[in-house]
VORO-918207 format. One record per residue (C-alpha): residue number from 1; residue in three letters; x, y, z. Coordinates in Angstrom, 1 decimal. Example, Ala and Ser with C-alpha at 12.3 -4.5 7.8 and 13.67 -1.06 7.14 Angstrom:
2
 num residu      x      y      z
   1    ALA   12.3   -4.5    7.8
   2    SER   13.7   -1.1    7.1
END
This chain:
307
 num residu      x      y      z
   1    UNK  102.2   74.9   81.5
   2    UNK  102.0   73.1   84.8
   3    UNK  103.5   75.6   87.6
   4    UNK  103.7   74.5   91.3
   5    UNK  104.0   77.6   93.2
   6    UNK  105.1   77.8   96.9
   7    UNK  103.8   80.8   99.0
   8    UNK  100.9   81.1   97.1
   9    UNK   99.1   83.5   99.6
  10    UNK  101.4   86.0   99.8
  11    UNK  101.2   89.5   98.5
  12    UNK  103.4   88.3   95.1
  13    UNK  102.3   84.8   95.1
  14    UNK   98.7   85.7   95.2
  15    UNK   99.3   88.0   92.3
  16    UNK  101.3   85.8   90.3
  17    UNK   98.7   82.7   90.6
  18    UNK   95.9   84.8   89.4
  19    UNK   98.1   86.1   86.3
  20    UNK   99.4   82.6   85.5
  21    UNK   95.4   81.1   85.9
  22    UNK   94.2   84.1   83.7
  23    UNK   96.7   83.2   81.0
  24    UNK   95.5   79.3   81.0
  25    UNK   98.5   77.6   82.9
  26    UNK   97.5   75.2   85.1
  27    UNK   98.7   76.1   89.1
  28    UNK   99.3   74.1   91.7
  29    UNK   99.6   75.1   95.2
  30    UNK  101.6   73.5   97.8
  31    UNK  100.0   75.0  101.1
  32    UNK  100.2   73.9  104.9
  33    UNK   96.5   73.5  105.5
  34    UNK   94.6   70.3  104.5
  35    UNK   93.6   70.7  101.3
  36    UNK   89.9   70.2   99.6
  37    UNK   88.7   67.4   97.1
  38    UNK   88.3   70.1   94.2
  39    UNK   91.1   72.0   94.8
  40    UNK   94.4   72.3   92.9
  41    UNK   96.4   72.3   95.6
  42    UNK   98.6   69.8   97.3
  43    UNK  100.1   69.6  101.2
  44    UNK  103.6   70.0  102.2
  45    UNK  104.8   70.8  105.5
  46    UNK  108.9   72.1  105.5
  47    UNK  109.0   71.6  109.0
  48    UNK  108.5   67.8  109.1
  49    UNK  109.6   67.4  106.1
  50    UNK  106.8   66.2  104.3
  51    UNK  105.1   66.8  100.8
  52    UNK  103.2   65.1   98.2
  53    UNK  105.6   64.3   95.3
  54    UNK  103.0   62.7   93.5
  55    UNK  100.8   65.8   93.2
  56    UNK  104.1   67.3   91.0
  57    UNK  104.7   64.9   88.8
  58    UNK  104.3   65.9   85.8
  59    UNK  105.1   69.7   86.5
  60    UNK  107.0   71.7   84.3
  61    UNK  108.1   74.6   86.2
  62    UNK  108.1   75.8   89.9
  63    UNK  108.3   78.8   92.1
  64    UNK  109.3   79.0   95.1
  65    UNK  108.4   81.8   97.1
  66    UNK  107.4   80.3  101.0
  67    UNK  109.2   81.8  104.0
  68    UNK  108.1   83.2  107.5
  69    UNK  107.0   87.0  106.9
  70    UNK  110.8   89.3  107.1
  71    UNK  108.7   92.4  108.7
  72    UNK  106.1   90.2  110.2
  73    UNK  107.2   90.8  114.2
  74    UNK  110.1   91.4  116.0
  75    UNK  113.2   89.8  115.7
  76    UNK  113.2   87.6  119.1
  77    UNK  116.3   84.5  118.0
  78    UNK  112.9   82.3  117.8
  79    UNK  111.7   84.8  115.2
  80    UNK  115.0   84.6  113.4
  81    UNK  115.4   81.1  113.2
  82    UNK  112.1   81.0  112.0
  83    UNK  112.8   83.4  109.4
  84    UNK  116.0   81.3  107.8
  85    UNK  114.3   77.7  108.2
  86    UNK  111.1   78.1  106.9
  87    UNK  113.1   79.4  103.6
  88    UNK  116.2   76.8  103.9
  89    UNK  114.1   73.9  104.6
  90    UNK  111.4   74.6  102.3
  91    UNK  113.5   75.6   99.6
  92    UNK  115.8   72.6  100.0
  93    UNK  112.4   70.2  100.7
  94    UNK  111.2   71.1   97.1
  95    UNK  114.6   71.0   95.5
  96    UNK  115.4   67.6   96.3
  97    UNK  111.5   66.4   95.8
  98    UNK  111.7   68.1   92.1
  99    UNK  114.7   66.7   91.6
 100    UNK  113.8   63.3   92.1
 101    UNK  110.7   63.2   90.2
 102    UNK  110.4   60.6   87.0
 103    UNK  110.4   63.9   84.7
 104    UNK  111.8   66.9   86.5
 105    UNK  110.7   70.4   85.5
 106    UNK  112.8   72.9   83.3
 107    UNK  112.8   75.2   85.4
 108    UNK  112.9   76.4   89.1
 109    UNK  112.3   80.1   89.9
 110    UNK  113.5   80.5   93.8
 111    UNK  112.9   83.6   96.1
 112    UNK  115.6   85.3   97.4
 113    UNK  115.8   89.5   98.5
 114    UNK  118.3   92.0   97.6
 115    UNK  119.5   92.0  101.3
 116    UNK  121.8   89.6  100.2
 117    UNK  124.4   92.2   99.7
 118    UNK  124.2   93.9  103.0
 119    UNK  124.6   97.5  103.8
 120    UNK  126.2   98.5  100.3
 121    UNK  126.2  101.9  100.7
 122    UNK  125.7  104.1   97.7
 123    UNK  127.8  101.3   95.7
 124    UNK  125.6  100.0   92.7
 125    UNK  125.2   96.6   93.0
 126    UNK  124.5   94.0   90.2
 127    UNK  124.7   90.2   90.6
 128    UNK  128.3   90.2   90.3
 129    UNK  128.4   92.0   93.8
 130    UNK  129.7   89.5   96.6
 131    UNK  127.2   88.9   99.7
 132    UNK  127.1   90.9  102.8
 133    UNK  127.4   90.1  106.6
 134    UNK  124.6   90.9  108.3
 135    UNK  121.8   88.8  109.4
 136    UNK  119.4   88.9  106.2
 137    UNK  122.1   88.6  103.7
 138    UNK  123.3   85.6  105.8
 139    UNK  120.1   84.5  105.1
 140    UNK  119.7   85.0  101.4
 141    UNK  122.9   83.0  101.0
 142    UNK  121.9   79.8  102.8
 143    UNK  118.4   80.5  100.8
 144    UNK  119.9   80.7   97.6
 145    UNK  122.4   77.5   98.6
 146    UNK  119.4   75.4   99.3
 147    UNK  118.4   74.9   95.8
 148    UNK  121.3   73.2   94.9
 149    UNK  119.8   69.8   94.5
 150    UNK  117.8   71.1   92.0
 151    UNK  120.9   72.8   90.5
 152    UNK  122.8   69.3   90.6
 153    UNK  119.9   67.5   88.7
 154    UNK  120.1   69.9   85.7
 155    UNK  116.9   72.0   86.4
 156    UNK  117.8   75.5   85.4
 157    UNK  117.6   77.6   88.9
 158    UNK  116.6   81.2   88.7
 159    UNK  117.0   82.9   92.0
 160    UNK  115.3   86.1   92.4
 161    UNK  116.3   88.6   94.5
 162    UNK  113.4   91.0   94.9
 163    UNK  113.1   94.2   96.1
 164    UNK  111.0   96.2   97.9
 165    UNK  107.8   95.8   96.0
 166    UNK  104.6   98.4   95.4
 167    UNK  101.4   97.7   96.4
 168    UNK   98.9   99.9   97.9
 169    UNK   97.5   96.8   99.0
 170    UNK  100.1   94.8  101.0
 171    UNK  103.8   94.9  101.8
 172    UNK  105.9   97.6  102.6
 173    UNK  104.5  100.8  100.8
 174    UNK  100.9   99.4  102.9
 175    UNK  102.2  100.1  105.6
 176    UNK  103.5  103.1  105.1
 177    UNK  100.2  104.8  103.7
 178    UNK   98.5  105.8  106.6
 179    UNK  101.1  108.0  107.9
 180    UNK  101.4  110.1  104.9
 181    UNK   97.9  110.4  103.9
 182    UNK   97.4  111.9  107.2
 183    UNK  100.5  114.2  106.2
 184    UNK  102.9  112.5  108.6
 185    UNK  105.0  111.1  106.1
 186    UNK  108.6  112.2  105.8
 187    UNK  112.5  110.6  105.6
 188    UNK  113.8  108.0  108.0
 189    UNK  116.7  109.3  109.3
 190    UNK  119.0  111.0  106.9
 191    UNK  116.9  109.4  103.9
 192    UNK  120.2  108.7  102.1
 193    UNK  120.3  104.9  102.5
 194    UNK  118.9  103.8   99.0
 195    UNK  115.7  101.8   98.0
 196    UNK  115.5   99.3   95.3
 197    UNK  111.8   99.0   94.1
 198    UNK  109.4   97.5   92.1
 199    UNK  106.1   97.3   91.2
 200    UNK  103.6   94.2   91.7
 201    UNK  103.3   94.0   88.2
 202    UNK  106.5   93.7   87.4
 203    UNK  107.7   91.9   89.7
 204    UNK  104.9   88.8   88.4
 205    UNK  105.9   89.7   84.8
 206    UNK  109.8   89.3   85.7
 207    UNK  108.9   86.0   87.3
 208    UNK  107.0   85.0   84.4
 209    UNK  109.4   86.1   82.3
 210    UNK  112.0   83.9   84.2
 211    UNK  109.7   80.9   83.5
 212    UNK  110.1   81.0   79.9
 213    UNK  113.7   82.7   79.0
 214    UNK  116.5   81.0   79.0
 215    UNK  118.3   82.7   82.3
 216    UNK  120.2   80.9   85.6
 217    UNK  122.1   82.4   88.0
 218    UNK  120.8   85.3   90.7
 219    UNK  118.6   87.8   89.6
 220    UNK  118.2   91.0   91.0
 221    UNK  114.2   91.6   90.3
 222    UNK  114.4   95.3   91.1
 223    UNK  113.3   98.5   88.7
 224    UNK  116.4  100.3   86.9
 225    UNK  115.8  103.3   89.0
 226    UNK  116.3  102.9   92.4
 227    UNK  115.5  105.7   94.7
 228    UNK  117.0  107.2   98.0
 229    UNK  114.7  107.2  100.9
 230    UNK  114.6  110.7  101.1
 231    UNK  113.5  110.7   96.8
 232    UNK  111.0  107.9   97.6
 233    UNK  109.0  110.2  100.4
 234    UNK  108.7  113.3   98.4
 235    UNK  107.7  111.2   95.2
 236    UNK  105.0  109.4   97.3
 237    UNK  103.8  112.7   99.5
 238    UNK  104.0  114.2   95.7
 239    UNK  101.5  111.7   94.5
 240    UNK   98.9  111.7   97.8
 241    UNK   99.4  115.7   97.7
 242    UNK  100.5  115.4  101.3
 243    UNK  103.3  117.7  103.1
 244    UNK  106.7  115.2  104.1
 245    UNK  108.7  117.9  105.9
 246    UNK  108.7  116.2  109.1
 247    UNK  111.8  113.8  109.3
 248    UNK  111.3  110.5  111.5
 249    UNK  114.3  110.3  113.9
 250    UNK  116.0  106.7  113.5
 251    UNK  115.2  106.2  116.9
 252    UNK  111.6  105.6  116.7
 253    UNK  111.3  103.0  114.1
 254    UNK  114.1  101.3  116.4
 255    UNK  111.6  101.9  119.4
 256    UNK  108.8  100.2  117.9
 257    UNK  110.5   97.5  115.6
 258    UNK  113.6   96.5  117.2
 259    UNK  116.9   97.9  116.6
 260    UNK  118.1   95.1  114.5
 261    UNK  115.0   94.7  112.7
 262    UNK  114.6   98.3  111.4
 263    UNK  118.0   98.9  110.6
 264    UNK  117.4   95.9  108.2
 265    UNK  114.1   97.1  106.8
 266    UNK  114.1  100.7  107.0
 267    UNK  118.2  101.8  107.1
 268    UNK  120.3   99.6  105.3
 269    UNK  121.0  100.7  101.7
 270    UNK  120.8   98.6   98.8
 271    UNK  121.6  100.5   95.5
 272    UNK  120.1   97.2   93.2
 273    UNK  120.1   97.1   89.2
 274    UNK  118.9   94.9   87.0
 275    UNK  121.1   93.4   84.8
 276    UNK  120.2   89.8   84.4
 277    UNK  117.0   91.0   83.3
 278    UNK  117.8   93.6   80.9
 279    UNK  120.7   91.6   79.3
 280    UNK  117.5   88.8   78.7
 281    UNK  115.8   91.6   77.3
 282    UNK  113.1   92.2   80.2
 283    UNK  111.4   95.3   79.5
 284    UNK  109.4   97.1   82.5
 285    UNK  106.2   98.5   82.5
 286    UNK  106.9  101.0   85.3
 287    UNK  110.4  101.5   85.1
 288    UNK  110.4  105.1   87.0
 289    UNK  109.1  105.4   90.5
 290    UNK  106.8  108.7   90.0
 291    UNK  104.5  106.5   87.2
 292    UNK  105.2  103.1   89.6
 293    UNK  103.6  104.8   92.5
 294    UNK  100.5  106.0   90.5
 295    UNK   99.9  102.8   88.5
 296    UNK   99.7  101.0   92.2
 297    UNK   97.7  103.8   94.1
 298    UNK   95.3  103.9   91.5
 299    UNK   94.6  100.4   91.4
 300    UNK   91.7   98.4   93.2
 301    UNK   92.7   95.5   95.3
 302    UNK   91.9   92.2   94.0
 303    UNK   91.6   88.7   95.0
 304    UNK   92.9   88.1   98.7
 305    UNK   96.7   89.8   98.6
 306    UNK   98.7   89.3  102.0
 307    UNK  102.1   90.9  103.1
END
């Protein structure tokens, strides 16, 4: 296949353009910078509103993944307007361009997050669940929206919402790593709010499997185990051999992050399953978080991954 693939530097874009290259499929990035003679790229730029339609022609799927870092810096209103129009713009940019191609694609695969249902509590949430309130899942909403030309040009839309995904070599659990290794490691705050993970892997394999099953409609890309905070600390100090008796007080996260932003990131509770994917028959490779961990802690890094 021909794949166009937004966000292609990130930590799962990176992943998933190497994986889709290794298997034959012919990638095409859009990217900001200029691009070379030899390269398969093409340029787009969400802000202005620009891209190179002709480059897709002839595409038969995309993925969209672009969109200003969540975790990247603090949440100033700049930062937060930069954080919903860099994903509504470009996601509604690339819509309308695939739409109005001479041959559409089958088959758009758009990012989302499972902070589109809020603080949820201990609730388990498939994609039945309605949308939250708070800033993120205000965003995810609009995100999601801004496919719709896509939608309304019969493209079968896939919208992903993705967990918190394991890598020892980007991402969240990156930036976690040095604190427990040196044994610093322990719960944030009460460590009840729950996680919903997954692995690099299969988070590129659910994508992939997205691109060639028959499935529309949100998608919660998350493992089928999701863990509390509290479970995910001692699984990880478990796995580095590191003590993680020493809880971190809620108020120094909020300190260095931001209040807002940390209580999104670190404190908010999303108790994710997924079931659009195991209805499809998605099977994971690291469905439990103990063997997830290992598999990604083990593993050299490779290529050029970025949070």
């Amino acid at each position: 296949m021909k794949i166009v693939v937004t966000g292609s530097s990130g930590l799962i874009g990176t992943a998933l353009v190497d994986s889709l290259r290794t298997s034959g499929h012919e990638v095409v990035a859009l990217v900001r910078r200029p691009v070379q003679p030899d390269e398969s790229a093409a340029r787009w730029d969400p802000t202005a509103g620009t891209i190179d339609a002709h480059a897709l022609e002839g595409v038969d799927a995309a993925v969209n993944l672009g969109g200003a870092g969540i975790g990247d810096k603090r949440w100033t209103d700049d930062y937060k307007r930069a954080v919903l129009e860099t994903r509504t713009r470009g996601t509604d940019l690339l819509a309308r361009t695939l739409a109005g191609l001479d041959r559409p694609p089958q088959v758009l695969v758009s990012g989302s997050a499972v902070g589109y249902y809020g603080d949820a509590g201990s609730e388990v949430v498939d994609e039945t669940a309605p949308a939250g309130d708070d800033f993120l899942a205000r965003v995810c909403v609009q995100w999601e929206a801004a496919a719709d030309p896509a939608r309304d040009a019969g493209i079968r839309v896939a919208t992903i919402r993705t967990g918190i995904v394991l890598s020892g070599h980007g991402g969240a659990l990156a930036k976690l790593l040095p604190l427990f290794r040196f044994g610093l490691g322990g719960r944030l705050g009460s460590g009840s709010q729950w996680w919903s993970w997954i692995s690099l892997d299969d988070e590129v394999a659910a994508i992939r499997w997205l691109l060639d099953h028959d499935v529309a409609g949100p998608v919660n890309v998350v493992a089928p185990s999701p863990a509390t905070n509290a479970e995910l600390t001692r699984t990880l100090g478990a796995v580095l051999h590191r003590p993680t008796v020493l809880p971190v007080p809620s108020f120094g996260p909020k300190l260095l992050l931001g209040s807002e932003l940390a209580e999104a990131l670190l404190f908010t509770s999303q108790r994710a399953v997924p079931a659009a994917l195991e209805r499809s028959g998605f099977r994971f490779t690291h469905p439990d978080l103990e063997g997830a961990l290992r598999h990604v802690l083990d593993r050299p890094a490779s290529g050029t991954e970025a949070a």
